[in-house]
C-alpha positions as a printed NumPy array, in Angstrom:
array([[ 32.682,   6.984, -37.602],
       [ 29.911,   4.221, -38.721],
       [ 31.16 ,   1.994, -36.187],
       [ 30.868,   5.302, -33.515],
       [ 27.297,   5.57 , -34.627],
       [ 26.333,   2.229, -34.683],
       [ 27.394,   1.487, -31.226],
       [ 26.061,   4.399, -30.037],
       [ 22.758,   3.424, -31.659],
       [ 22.911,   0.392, -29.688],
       [ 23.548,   1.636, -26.643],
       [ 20.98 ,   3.847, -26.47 ],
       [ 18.402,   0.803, -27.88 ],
       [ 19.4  ,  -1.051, -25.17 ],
       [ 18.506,   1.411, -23.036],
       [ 15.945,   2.325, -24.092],
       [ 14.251,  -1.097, -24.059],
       [ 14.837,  -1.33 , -20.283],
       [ 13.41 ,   1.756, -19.225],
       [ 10.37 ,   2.052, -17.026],
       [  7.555,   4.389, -17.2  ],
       [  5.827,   5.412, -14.269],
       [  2.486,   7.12 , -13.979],
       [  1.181,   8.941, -11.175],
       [  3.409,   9.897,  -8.04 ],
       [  6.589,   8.43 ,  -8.642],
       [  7.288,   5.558,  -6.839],
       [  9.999,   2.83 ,  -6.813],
       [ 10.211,  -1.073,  -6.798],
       [ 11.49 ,  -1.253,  -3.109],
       [ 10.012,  -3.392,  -1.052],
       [  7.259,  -4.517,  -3.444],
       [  5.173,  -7.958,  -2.541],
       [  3.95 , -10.241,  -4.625],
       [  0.528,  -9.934,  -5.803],
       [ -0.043, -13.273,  -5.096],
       [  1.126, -12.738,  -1.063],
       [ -1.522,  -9.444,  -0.369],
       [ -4.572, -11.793,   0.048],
       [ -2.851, -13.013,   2.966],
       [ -0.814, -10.003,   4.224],
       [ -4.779,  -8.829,   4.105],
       [ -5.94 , -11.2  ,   6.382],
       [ -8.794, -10.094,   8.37 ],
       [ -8.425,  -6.373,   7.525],
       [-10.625,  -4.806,   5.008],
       [ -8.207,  -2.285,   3.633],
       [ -4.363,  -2.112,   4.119],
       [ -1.732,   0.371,   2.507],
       [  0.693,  -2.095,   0.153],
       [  3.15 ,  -1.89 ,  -2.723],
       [  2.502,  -4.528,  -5.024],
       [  4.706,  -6.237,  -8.234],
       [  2.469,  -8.46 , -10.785],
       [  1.501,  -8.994, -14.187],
       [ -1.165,  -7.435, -16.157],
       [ -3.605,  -9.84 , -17.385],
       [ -5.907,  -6.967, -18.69 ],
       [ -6.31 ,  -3.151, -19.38 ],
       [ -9.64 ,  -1.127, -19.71 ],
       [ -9.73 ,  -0.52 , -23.98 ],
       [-11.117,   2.555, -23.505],
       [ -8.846,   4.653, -21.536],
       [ -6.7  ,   2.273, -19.771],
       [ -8.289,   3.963, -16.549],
       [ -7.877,   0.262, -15.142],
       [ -5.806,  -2.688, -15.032],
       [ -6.467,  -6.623, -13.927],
       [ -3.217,  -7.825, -12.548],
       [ -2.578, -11.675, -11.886],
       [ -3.007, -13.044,  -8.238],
       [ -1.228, -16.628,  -9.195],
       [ -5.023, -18.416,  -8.09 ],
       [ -6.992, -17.904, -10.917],
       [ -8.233, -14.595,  -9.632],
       [ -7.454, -11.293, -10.737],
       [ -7.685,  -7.745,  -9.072],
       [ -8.852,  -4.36 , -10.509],
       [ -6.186,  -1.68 , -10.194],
       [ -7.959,   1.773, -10.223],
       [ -5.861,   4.716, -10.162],
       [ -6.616,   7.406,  -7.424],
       [ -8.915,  10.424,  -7.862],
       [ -9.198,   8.905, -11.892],
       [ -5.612,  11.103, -12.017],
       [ -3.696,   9.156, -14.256],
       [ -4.308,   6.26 , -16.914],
       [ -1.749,   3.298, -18.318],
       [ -1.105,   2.385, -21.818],
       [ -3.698,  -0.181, -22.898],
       [ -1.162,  -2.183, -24.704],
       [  0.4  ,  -4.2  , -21.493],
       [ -1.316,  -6.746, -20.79 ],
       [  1.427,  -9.428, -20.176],
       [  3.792,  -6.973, -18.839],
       [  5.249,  -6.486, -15.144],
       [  4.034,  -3.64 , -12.746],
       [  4.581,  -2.611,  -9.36 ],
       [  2.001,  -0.043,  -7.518],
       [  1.623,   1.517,  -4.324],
       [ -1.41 ,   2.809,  -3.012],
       [ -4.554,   0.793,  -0.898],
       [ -6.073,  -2.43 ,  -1.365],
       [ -9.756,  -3.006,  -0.218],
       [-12.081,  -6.029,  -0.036],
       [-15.029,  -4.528,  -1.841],
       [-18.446,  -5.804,  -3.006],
       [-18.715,  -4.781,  -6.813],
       [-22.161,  -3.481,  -7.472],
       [-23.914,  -4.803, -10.833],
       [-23.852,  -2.075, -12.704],
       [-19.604,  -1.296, -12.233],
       [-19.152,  -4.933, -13.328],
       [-21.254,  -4.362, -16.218],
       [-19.606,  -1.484, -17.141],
       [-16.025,  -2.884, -16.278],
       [-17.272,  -5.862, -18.948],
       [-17.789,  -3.028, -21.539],
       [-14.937,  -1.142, -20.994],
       [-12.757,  -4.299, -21.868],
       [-14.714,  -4.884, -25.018],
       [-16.795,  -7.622, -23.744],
       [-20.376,  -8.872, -26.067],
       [-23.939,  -7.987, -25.209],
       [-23.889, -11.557, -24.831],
       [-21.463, -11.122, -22.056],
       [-22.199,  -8.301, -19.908],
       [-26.047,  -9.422, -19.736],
       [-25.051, -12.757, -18.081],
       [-23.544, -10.084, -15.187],
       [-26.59 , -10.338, -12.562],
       [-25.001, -10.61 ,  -9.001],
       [-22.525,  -8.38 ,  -7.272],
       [-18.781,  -9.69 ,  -6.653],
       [-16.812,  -9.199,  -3.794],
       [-13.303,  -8.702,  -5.095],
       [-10.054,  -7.518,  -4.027],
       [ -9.51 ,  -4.327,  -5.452],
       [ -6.353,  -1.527,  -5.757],
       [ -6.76 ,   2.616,  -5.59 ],
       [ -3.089,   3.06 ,  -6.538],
       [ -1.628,   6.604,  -6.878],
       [  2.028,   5.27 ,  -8.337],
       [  2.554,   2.719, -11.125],
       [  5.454,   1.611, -12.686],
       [  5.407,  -0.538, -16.317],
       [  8.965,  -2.59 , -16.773]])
């Protein structure tokens, strides 16, 4: 009977530990590009529907109402989640995702960026050096899935 429970135990550990957790509309890992690949698949366009795999370099510390996910270059893009619907655990940075939703070229207005810098626990120091807008590649997602 130990043995009984303590493979069962396993088993469902196992398990367990490979599960994904999705937030939002469900979505899959079908057909998911590289994060790295939608600055080209972009191209010219300003906005283009996408499903995306990467790795979370960051999460908003406040309410994980954001995530900065990898783009291979140095770069990161913000990952907002749709109609602020849904939020992700703030403990995966370093983890893989894939979400579906629309990625726009945006220009990033001071004042988000400051409060984007505050929201991930940045100094006074810091957010006071923010004095320009950015244009960045951003995500509206309304799916994610955490591996």
């Amino acid at each position: 009977m130990k043995k009984l429970s303590a493979l069962l135990l396993l088993i469902f550990t196992v398990s367990f530990a490979r599960a994904q957790s999705h937030f939002g509309k469900q979505i899959d890992d079908s057909k998911a590009i590289e994060a790295k690949e939608l600055p080209a698949k972009m191209g010219d366009k300003s906005e283009i529907l996408a499903k995306v795999t990467g790795t979370v370099e960051s999460v908003c510390q406040v309410k994980g109402c954001w995530m900065k996910v990898n783009l291979d270059n140095g770069e990161t893009m913000r990952v907002m989640f749709r109609d602020y619907a849904f939020f992700v655990p703030k403990d995966i940075a370093g983890k893989t995702v894939v979400f579906e939703g629309e990625a726009k070229k945006t220009t990033v207005p001071v004042e988000h960026l400051k409060h984007y810098a505050q929201d991930a626990g940045k100094t006074k120091e810091e957010i006071d050096k923010i004095t320009e807008p950015k244009n960045e590649l951003t995500f509206i997602a309304n799916g994610v899935i955490v591996k």
